[in-house]
HTML snippet that shows the backbone in 3Dmol.js (N, CA, C, O; Angstrom):
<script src="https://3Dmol.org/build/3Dmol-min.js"></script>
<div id="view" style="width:600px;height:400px;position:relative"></div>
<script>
const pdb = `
ATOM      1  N   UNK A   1     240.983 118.927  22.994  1.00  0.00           N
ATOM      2  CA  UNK A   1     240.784 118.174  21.785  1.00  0.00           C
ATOM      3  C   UNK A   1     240.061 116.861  22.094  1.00  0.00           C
ATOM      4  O   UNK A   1     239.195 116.730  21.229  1.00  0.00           O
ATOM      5  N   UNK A   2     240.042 116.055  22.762  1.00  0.00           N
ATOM      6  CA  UNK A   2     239.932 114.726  23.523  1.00  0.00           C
ATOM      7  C   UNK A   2     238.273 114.989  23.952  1.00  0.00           C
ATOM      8  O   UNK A   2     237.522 114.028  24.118  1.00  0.00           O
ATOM      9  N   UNK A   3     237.879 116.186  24.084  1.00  0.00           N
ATOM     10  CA  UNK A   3     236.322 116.495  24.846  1.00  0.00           C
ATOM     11  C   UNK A   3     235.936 116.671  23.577  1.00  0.00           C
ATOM     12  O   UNK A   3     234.890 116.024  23.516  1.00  0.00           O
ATOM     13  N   UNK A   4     236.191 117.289  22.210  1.00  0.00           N
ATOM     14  CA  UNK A   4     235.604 117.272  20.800  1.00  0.00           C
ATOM     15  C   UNK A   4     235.617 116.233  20.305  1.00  0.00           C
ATOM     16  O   UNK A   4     234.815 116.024  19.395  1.00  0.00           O
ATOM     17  N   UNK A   5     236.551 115.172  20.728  1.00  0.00           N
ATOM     18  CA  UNK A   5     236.398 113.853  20.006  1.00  0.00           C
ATOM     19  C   UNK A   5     235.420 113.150  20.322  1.00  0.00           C
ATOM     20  O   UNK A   5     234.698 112.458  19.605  1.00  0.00           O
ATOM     21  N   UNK A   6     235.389 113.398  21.830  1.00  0.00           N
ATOM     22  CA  UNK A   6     234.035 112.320  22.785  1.00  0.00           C
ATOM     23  C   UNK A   6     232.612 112.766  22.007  1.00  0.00           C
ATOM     24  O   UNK A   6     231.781 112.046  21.454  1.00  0.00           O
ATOM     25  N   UNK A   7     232.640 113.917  22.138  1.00  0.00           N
ATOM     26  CA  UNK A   7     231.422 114.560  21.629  1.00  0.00           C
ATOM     27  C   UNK A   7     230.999 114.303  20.394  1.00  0.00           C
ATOM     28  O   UNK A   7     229.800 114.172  20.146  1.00  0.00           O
ATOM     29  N   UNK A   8     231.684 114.231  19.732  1.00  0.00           N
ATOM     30  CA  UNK A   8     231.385 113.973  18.385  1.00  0.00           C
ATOM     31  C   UNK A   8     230.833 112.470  17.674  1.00  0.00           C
ATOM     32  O   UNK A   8     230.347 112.105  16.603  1.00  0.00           O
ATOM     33  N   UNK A   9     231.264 111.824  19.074  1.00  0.00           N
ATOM     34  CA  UNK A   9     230.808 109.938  18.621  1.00  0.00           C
ATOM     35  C   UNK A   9     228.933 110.258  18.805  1.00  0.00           C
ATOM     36  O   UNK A   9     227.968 109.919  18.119  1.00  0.00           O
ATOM     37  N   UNK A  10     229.077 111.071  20.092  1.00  0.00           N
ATOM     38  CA  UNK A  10     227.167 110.903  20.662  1.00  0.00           C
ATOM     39  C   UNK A  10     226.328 112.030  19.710  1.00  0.00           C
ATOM     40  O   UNK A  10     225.101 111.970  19.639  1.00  0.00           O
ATOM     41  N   UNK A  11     227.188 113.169  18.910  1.00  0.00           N
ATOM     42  CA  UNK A  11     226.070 114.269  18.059  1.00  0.00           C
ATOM     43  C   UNK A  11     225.632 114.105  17.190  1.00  0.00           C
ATOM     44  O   UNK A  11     225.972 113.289  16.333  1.00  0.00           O
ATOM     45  N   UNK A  12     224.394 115.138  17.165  1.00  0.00           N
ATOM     46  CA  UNK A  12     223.894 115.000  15.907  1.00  0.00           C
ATOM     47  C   UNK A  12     224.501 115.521  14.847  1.00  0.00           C
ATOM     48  O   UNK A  12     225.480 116.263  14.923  1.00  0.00           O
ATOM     49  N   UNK A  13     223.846 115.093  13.596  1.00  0.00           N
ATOM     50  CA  UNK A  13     224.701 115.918  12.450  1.00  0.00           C
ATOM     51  C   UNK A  13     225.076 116.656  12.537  1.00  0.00           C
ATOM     52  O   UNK A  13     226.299 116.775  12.461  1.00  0.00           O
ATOM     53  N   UNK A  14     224.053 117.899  12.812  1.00  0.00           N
ATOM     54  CA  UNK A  14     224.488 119.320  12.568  1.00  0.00           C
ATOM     55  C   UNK A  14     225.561 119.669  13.495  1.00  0.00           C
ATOM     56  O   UNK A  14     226.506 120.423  13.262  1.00  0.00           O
ATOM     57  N   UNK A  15     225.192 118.744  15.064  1.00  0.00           N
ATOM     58  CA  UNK A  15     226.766 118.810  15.913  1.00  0.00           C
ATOM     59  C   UNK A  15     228.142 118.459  15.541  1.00  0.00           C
ATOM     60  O   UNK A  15     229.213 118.931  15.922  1.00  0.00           O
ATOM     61  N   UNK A  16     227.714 117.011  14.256  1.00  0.00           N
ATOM     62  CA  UNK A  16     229.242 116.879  14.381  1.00  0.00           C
ATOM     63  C   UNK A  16     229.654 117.831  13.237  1.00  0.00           C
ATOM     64  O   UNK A  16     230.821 118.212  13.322  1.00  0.00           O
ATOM     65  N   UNK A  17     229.047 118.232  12.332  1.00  0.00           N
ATOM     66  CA  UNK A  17     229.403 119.469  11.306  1.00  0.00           C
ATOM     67  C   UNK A  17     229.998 120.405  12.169  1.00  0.00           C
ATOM     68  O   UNK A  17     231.191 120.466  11.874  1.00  0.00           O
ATOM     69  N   UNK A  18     229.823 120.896  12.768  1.00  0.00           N
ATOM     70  CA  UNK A  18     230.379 122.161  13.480  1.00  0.00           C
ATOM     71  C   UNK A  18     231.628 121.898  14.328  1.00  0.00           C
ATOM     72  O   UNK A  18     232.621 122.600  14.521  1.00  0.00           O
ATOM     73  N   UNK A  19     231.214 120.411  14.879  1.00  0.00           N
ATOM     74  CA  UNK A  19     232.628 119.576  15.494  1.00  0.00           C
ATOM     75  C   UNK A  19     233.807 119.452  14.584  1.00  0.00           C
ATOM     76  O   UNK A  19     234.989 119.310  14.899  1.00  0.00           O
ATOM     77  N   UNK A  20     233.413 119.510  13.714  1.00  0.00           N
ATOM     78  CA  UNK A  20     234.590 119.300  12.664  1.00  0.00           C
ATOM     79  C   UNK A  20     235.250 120.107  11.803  1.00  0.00           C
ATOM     80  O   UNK A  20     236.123 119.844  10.976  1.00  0.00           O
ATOM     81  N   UNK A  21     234.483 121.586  12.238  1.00  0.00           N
ATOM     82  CA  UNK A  21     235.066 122.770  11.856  1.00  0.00           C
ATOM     83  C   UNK A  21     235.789 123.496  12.833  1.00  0.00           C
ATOM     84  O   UNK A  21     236.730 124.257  12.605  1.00  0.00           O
ATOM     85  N   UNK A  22     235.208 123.167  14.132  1.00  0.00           N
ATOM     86  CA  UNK A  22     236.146 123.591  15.178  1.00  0.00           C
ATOM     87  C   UNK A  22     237.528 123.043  15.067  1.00  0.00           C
ATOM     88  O   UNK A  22     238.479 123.820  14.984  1.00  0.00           O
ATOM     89  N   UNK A  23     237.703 121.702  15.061  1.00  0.00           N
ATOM     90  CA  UNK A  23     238.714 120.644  14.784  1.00  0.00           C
ATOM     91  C   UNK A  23     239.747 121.572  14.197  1.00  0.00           C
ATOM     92  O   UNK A  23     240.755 122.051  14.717  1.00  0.00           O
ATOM     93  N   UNK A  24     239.108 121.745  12.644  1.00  0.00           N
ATOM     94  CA  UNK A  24     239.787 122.089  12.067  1.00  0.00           C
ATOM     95  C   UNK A  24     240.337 123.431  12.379  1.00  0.00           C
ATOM     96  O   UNK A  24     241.565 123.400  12.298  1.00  0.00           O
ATOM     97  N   UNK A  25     239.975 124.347  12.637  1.00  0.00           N
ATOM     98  CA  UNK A  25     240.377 125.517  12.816  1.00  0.00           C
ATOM     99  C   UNK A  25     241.742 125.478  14.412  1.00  0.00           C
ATOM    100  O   UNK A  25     242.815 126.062  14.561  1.00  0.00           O
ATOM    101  N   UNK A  26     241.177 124.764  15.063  1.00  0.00           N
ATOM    102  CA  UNK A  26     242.102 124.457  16.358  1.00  0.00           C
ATOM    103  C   UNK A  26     243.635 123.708  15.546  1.00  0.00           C
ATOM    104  O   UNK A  26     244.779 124.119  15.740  1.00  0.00           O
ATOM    105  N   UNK A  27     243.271 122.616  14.692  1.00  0.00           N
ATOM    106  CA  UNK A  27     244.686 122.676  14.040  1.00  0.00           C
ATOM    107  C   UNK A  27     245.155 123.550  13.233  1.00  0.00           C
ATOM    108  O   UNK A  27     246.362 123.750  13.105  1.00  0.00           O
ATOM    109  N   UNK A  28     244.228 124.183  12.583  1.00  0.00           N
ATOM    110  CA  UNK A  28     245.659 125.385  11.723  1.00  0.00           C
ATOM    111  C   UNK A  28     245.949 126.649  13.330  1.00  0.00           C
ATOM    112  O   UNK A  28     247.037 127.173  13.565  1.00  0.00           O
ATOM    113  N   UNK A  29     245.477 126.726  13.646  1.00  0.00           N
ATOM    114  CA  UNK A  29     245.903 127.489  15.037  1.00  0.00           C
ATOM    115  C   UNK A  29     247.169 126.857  15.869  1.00  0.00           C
ATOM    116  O   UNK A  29     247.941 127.597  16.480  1.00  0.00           O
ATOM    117  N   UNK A  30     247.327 125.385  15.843  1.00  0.00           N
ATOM    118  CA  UNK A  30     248.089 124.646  16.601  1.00  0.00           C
ATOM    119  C   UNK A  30     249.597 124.538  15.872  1.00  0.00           C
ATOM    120  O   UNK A  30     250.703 124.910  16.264  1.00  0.00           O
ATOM    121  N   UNK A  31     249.124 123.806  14.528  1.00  0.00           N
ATOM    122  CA  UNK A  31     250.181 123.857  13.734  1.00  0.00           C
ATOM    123  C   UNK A  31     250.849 122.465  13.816  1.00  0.00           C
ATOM    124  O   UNK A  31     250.147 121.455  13.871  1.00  0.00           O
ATOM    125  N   UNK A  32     252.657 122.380  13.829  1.00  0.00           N
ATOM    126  CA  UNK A  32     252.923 121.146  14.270  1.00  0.00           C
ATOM    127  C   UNK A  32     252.878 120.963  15.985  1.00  0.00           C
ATOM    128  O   UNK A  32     253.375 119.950  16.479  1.00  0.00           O
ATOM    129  N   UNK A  33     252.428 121.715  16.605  1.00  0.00           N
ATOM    130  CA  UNK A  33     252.072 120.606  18.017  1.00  0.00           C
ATOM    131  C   UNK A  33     251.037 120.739  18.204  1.00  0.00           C
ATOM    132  O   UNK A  33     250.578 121.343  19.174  1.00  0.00           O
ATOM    133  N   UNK A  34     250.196 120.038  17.039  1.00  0.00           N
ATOM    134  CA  UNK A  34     249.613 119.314  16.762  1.00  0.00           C
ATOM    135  C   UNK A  34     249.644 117.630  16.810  1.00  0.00           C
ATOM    136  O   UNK A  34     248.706 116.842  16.691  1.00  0.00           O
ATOM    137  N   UNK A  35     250.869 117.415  16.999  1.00  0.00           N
ATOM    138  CA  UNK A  35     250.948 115.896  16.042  1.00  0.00           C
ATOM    139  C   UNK A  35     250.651 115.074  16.938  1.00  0.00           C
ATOM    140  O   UNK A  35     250.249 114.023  16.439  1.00  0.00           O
ATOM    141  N   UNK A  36     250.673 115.068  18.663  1.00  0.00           N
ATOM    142  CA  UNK A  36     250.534 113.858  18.733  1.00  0.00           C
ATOM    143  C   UNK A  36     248.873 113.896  19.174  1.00  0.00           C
ATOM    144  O   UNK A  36     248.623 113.462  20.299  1.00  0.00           O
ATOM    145  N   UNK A  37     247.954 114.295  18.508  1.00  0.00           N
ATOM    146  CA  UNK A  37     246.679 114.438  18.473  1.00  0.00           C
ATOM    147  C   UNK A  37     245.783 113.942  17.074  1.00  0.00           C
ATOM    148  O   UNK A  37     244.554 113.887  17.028  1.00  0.00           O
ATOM    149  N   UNK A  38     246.902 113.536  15.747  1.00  0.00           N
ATOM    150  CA  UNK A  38     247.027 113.501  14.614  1.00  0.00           C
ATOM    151  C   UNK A  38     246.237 112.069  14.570  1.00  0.00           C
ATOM    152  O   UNK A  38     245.377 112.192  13.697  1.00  0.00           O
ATOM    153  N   UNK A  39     246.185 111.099  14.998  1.00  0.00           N
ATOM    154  CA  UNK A  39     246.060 109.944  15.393  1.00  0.00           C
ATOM    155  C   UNK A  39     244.838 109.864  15.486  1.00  0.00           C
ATOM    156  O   UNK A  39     244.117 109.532  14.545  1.00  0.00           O
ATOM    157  N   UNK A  40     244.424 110.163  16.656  1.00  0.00           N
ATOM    158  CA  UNK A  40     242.907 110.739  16.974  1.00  0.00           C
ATOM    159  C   UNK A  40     241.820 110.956  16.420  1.00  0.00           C
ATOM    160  O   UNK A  40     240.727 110.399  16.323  1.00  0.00           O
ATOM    161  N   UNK A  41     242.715 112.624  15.782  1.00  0.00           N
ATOM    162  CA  UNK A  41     241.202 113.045  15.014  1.00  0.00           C
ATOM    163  C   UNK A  41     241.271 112.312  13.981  1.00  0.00           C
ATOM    164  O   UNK A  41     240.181 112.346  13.410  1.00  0.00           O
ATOM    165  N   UNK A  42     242.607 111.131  13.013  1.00  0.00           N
ATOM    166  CA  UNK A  42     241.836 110.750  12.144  1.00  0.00           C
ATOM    167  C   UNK A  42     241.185 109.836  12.139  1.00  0.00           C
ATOM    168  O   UNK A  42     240.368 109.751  11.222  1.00  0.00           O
ATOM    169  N   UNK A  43     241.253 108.779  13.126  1.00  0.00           N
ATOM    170  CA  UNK A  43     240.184 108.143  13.577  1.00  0.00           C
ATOM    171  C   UNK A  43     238.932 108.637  13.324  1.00  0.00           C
ATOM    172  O   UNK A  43     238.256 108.276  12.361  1.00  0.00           O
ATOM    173  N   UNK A  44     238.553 109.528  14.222  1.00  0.00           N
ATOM    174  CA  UNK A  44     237.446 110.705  14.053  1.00  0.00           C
ATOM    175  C   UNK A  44     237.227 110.753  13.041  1.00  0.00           C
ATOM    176  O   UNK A  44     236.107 110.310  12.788  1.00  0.00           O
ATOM    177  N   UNK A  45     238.089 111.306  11.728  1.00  0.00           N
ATOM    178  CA  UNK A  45     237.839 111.993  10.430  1.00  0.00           C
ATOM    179  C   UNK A  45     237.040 110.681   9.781  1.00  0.00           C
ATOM    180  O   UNK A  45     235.912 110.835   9.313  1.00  0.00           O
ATOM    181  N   UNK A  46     237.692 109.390   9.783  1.00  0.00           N
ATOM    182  CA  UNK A  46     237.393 108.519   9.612  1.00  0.00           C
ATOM    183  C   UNK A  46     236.537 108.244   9.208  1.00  0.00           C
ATOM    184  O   UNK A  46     236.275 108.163   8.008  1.00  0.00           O
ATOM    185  N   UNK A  47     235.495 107.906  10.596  1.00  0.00           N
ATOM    186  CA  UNK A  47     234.624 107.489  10.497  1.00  0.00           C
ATOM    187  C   UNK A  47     233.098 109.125   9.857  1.00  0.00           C
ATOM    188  O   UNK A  47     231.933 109.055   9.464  1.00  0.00           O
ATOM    189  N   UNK A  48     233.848 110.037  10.049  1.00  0.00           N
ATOM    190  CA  UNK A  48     233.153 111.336   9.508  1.00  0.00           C
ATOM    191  C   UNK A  48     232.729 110.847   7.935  1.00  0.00           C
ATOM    192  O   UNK A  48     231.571 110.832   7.518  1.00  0.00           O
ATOM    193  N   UNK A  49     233.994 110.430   7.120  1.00  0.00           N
ATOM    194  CA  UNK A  49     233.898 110.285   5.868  1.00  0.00           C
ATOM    195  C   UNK A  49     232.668 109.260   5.459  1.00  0.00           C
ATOM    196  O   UNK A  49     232.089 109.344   4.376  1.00  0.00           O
ATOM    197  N   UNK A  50     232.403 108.444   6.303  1.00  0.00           N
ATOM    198  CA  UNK A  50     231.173 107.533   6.032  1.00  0.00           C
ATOM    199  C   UNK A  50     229.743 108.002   6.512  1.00  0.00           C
ATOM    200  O   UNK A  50     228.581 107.602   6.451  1.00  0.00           O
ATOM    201  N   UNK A  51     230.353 108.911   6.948  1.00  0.00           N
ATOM    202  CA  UNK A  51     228.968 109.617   7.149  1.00  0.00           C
ATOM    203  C   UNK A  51     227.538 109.834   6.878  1.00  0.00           C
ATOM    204  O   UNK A  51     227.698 110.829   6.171  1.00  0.00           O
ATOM    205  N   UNK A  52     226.087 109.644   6.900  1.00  0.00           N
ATOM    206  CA  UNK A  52     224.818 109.987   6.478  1.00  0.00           C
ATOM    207  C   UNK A  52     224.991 111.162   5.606  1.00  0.00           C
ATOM    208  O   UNK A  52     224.968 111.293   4.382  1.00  0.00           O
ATOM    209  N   UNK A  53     225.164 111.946   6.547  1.00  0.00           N
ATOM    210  CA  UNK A  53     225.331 113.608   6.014  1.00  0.00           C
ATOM    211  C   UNK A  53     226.117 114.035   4.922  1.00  0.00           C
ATOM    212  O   UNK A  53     227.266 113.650   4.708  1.00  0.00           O
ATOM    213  N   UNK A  54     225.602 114.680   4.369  1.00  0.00           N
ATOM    214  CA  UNK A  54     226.862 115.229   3.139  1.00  0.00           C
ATOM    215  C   UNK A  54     227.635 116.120   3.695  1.00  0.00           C
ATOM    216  O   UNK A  54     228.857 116.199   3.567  1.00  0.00           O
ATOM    217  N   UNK A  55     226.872 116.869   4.380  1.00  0.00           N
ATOM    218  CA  UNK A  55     227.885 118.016   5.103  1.00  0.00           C
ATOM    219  C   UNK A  55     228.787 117.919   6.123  1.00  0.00           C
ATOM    220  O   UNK A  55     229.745 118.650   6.374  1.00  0.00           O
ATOM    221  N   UNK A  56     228.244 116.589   6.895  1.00  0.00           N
ATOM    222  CA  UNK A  56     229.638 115.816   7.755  1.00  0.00           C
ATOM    223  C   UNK A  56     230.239 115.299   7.304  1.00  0.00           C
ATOM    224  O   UNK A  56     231.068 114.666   7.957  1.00  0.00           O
ATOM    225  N   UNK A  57     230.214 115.200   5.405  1.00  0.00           N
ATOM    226  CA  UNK A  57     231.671 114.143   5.104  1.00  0.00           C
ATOM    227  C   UNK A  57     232.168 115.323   4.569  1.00  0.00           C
ATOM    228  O   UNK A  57     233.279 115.664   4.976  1.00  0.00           O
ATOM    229  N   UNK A  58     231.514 116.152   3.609  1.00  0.00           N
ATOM    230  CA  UNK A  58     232.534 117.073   3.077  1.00  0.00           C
ATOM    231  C   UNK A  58     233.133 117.976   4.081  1.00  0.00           C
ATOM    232  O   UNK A  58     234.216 118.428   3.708  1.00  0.00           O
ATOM    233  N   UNK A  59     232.779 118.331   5.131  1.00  0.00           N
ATOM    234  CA  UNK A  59     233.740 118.647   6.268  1.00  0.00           C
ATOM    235  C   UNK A  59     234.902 118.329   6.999  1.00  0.00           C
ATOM    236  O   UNK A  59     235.566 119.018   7.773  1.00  0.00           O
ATOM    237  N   UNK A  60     235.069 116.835   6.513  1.00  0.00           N
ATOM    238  CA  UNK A  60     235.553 116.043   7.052  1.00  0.00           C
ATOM    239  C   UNK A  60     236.414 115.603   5.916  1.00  0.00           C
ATOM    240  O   UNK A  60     237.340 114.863   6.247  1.00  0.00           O
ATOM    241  N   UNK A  61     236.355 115.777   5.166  1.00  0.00           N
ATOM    242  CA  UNK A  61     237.406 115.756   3.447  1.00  0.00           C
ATOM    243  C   UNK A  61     237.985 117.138   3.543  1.00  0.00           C
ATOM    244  O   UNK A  61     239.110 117.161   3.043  1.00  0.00           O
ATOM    245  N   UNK A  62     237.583 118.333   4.031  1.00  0.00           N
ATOM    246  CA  UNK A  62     237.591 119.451   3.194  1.00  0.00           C
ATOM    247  C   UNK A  62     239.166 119.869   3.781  1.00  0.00           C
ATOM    248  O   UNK A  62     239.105 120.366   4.906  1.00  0.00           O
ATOM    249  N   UNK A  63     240.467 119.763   3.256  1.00  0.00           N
ATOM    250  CA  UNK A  63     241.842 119.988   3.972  1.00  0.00           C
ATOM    251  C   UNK A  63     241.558 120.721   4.347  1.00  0.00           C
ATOM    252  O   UNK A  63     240.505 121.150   3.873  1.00  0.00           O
ATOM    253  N   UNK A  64     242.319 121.699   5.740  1.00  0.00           N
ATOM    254  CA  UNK A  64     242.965 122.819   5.975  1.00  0.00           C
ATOM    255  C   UNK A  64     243.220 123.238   5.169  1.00  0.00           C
ATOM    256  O   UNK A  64     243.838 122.763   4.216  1.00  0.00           O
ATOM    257  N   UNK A  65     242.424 125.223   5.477  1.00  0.00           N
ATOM    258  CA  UNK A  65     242.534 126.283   4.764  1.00  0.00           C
ATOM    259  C   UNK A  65     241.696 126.234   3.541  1.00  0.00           C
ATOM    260  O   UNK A  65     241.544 127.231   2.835  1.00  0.00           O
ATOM    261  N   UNK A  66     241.280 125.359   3.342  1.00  0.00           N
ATOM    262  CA  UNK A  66     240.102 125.297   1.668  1.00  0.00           C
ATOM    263  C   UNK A  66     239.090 126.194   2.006  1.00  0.00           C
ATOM    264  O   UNK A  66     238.622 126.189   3.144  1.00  0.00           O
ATOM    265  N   UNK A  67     238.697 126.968   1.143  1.00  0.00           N
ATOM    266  CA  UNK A  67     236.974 128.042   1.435  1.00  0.00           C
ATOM    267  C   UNK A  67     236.158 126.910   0.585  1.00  0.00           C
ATOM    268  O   UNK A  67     236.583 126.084  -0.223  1.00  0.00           O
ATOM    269  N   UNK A  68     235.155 127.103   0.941  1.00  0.00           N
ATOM    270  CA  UNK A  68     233.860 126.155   0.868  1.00  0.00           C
ATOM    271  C   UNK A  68     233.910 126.452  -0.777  1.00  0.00           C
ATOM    272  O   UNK A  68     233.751 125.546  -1.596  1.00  0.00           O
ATOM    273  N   UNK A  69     234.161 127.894  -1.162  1.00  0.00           N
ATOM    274  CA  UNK A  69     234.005 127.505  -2.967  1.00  0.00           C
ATOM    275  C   UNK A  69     235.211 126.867  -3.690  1.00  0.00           C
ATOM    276  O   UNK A  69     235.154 126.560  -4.881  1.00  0.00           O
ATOM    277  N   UNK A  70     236.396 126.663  -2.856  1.00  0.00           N
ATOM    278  CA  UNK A  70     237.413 125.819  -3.243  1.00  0.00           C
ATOM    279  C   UNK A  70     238.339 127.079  -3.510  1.00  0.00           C
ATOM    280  O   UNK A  70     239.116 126.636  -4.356  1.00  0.00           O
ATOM    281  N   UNK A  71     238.607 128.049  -3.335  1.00  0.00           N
ATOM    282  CA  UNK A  71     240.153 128.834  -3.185  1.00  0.00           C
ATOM    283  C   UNK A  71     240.512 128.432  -1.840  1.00  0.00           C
ATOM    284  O   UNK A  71     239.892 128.143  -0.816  1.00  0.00           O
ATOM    285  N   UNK A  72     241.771 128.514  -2.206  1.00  0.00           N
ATOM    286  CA  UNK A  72     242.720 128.295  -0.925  1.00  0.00           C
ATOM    287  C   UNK A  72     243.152 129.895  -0.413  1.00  0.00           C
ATOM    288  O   UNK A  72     243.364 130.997  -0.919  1.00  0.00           O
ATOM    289  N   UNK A  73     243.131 129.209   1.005  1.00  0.00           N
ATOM    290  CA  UNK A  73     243.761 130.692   2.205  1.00  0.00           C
ATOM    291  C   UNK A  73     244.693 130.838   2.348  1.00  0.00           C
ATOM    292  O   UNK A  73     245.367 129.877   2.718  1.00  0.00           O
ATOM    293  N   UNK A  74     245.305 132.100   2.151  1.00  0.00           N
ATOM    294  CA  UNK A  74     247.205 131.968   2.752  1.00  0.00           C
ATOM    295  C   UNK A  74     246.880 133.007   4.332  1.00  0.00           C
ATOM    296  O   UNK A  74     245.958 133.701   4.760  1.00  0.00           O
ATOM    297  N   UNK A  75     247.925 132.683   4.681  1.00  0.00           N
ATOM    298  CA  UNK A  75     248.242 133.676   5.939  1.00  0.00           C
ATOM    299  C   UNK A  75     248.798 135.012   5.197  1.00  0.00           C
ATOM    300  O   UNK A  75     249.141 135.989   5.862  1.00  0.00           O
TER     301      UNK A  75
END
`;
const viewer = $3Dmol.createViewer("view");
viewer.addModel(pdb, "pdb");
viewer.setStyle({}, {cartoon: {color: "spectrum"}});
viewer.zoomTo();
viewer.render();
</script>
């Protein structure tokens, strides 16, 4: 998690877009041990939300489990 965060300060858009889908997918995989990493990425998310890109902020808004047309995923 800590090597996606680094990475994501130096990429380009389209890198951190994809950085931030990995993210995400590694936490619904993780679950709660997750948490003490929680900190981190929102730092990360953070500064995502101010983003140039539209597609690095709405990535970066978009909760866990949302589909891009807005239904939600169950297990």
């Amino acid at each position: 998690m800590a090597n996606l965060l680094k990475a994501l300060k130096g990429a380009e858009s389209q890198g951190r877009y994809e950085i931030m889908l990995c993210i995400e997918k590694i936490l619904k995989g993780l679950g709660v041990s997750a948490v003490p990493c929680h900190r981190d990425i929102f730092k990360a998310t953070r500064t995502c939300l101010t983003d140039r890109s539209m597609a690095v902020r709405c990535a970066a808004a978009k909760p866990p489990g949302q589909a891009p047309g807005g239904a939600v995923w169950k297990r």
